[in-house]
C-alpha positions in Angstrom: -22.6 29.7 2.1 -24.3 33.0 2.5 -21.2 34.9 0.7 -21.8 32.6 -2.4 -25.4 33.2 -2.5 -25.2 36.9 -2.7 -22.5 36.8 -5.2 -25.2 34.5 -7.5 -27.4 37.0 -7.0 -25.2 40.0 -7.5 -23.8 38.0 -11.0 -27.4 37.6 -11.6 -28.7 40.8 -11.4 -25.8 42.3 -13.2 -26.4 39.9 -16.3 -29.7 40.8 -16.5 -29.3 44.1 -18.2 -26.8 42.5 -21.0 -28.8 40.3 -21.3 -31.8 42.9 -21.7 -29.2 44.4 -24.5 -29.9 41.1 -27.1 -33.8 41.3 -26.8 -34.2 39.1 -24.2 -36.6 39.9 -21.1 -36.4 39.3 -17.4 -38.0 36.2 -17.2 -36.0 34.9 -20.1 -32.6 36.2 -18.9 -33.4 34.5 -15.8 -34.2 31.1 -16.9 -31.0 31.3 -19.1 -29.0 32.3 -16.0 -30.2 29.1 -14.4 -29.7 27.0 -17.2 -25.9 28.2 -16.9 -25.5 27.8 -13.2 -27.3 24.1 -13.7 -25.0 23.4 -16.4 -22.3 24.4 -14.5 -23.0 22.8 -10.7 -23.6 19.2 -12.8 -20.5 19.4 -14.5 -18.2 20.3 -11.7 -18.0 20.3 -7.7 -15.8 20.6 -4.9 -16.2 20.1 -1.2 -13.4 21.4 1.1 -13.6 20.8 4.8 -11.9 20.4 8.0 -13.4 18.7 11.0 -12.5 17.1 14.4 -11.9 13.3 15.1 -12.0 12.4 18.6 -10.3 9.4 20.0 -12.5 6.1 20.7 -15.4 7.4 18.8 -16.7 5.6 15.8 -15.8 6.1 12.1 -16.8 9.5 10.7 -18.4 9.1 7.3 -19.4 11.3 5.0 -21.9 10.7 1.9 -21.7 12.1 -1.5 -24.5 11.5 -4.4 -22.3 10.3 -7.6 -23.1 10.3 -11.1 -22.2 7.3 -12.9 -19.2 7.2 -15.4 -18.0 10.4 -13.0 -14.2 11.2 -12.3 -14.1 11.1 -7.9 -10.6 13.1 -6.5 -9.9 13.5 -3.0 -6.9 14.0 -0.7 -6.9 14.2 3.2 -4.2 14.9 5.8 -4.2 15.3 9.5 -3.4 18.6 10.5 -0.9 19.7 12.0 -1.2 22.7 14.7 2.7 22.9 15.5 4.3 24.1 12.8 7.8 23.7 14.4 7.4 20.0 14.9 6.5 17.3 12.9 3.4 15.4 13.6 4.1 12.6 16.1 4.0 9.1 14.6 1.1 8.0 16.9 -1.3 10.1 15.3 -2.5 8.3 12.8 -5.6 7.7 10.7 -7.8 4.6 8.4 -9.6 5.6 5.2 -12.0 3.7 3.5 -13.7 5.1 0.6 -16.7 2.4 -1.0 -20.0 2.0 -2.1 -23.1 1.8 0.1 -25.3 -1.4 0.3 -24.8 -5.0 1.3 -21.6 -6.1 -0.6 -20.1 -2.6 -0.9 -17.3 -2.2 -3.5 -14.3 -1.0 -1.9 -12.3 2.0 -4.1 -9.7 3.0 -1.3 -8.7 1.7 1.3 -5.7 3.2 3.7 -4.7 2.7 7.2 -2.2 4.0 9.9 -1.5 7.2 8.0 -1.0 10.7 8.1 -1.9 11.8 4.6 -3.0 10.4 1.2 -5.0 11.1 -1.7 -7.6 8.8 -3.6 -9.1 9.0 -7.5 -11.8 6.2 -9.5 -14.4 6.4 -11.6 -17.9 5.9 -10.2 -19.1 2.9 -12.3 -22.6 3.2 -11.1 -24.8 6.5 -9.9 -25.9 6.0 -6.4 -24.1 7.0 -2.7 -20.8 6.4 -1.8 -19.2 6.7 1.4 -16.1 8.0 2.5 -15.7 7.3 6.7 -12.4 8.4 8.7 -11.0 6.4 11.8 -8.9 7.4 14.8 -6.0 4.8 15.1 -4.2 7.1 17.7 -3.4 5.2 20.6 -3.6 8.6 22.8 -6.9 9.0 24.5 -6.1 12.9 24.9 -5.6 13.4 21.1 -8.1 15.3 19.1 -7.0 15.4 15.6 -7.9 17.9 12.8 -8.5 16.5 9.5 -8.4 18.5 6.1 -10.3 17.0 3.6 -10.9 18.2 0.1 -13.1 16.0 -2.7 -13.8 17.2 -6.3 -16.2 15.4 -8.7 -17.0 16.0 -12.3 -15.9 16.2 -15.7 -13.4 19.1 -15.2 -10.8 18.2 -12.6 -8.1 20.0 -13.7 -5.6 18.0 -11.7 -7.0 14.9 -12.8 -4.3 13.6 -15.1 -1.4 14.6 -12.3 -3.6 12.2 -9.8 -3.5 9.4 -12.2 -0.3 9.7 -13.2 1.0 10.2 -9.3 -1.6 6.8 -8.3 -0.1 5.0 -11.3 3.9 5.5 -10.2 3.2 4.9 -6.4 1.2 1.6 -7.8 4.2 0.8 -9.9 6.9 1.7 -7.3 5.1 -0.5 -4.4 5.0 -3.3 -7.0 8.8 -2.4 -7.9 9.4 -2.5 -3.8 8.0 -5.7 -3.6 9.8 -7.4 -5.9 13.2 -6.2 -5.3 12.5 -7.7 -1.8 11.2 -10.7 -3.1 14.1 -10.4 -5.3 17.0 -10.3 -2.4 14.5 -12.9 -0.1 14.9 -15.2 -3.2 19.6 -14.3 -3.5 19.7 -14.7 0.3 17.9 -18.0 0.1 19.9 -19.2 -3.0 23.3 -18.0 -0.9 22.2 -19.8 1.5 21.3 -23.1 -0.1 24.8 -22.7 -1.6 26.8 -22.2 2.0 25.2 -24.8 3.1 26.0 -27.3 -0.5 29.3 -26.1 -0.1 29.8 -27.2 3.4 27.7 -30.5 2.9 30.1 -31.2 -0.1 33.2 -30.3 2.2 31.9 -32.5 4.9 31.1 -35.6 2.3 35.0 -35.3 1.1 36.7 -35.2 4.8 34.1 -38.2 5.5 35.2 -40.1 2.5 38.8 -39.8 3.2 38.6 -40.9 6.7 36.6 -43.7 5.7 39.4 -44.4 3.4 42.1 -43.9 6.2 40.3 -46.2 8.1 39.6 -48.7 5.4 43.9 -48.6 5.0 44.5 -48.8 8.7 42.2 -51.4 9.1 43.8 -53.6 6.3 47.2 -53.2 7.7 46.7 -54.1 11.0 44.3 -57.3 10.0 47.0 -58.2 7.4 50.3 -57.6 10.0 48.4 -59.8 12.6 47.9 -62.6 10.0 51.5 -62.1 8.8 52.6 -62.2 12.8 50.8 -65.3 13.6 51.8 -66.7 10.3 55.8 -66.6 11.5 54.9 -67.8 14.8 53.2 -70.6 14.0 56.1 -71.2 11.2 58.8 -71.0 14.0 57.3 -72.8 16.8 56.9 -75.9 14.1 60.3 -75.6 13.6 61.3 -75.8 17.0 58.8 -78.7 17.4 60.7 -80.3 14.6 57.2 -80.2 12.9 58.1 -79.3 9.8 
């Protein structure tokens, strides 16, 4: 901006004559000055922004030139204008942070939220894009989106990112086995009802059977004993026997 160009130049101009104190001349003072600033822009840079993302339009991307073997830090939010509320649920955003090309690598990827934060580790020096998307379903919303990025070798928040993507890795992973975990107790209580009931049905089965079996019996063997003592007594009566 032009407030940090005439500060340069001010911090220039101001260094020139210490550095005039150790012998060294305008032109070298200078070049040493730029050597600094060189050393300092490679090493270390940070892009803080806020822009507009209308509904129905197309993704908004932005590009950023990336060192290889460089630490990438970003966070993003939608902002919100009414302090006194909280932000509706609709209003909602996708982030997609990758490389660019044919088969581009995916580093983040984040949809239907309000807020989140992103960190890798550019494995190759080329572009990578970082594109927004509007997934309010309200026509007449405009959002607001803060964005901040930092890249280089002196992120002084890095370790607190990794540490922060690390534990929200681990407690999704912890989330989704503890409901794995109760999928798997109600399946097994289930299995168990339903054993118990099979078992309690299999026993009232066999015992009718059985009851049925003894009924059966009796009333075959009373009709045989029946017709044995009729036949008996009308032989006698016949003088048959």
């Amino acid at each position: 901006t032009k407030h940090h160009h005439n500060l340069i130049v001010f911090q220039f101009l101001l260094s020139i004559p210490i550095m005039n104190m150790f012998g060294l001349n305008t032109h070298q003072s200078y070049f040493i000055f730029l050597l600094l600033i060189s050393m300092g822009l490679f090493s270390y840079s940070a892009q803080s922004m806020r822009f507009e993302l209308p509904y129905g339009k197309s993704a908004r991307c932005f590009t950023e030139e990336i060192n290889k073997n460089t630490m990438v830090v970003g966070k993003y939010s939608i902002v919100n204008h009414d302090k006194n509320q909280p932000l509706p649920p609709n209003h909602t955003i996708t982030v997609q942070v990758s490389t660019h090309g044919d088969r581009p690598e995916v580093f983040h990827f984040a949809e239907n939220i309000q807020l989140g934060q992103f960190s890798f580790t550019a494995y190759i020096s080329g572009q990578y894009f970082i594109c927004f998307m509007d997934t309010t379903d309200d026509p007449k919303v405009t959002l607001s989106i803060d964005f901040d990025m930092k890249t280089g070798v002196k992120i002084l928040d890095r370790l607190n990112v990794l540490k922060r993507s690390q534990i929200d890795g681990m407690a999704r992973e912890i989330q989704i086995l503890h409901e794995t975990a109760l999928s798997i107790h109600e399946e097994m209580s289930y299995l168990l009802q339903r054993n118990r009931e099979m078992i309690e049905l299999n026993w009232i089965t066999e015992y009718r059977m059985f009851l049925w079996i003894f009924v059966s019996f009796f009333i075959t063997f009373s009709i045989t004993g029946f017709q044995r003592w009729h036949l008996k007594t009308f032989f006698r009566k016949k003088k048959l026997i």
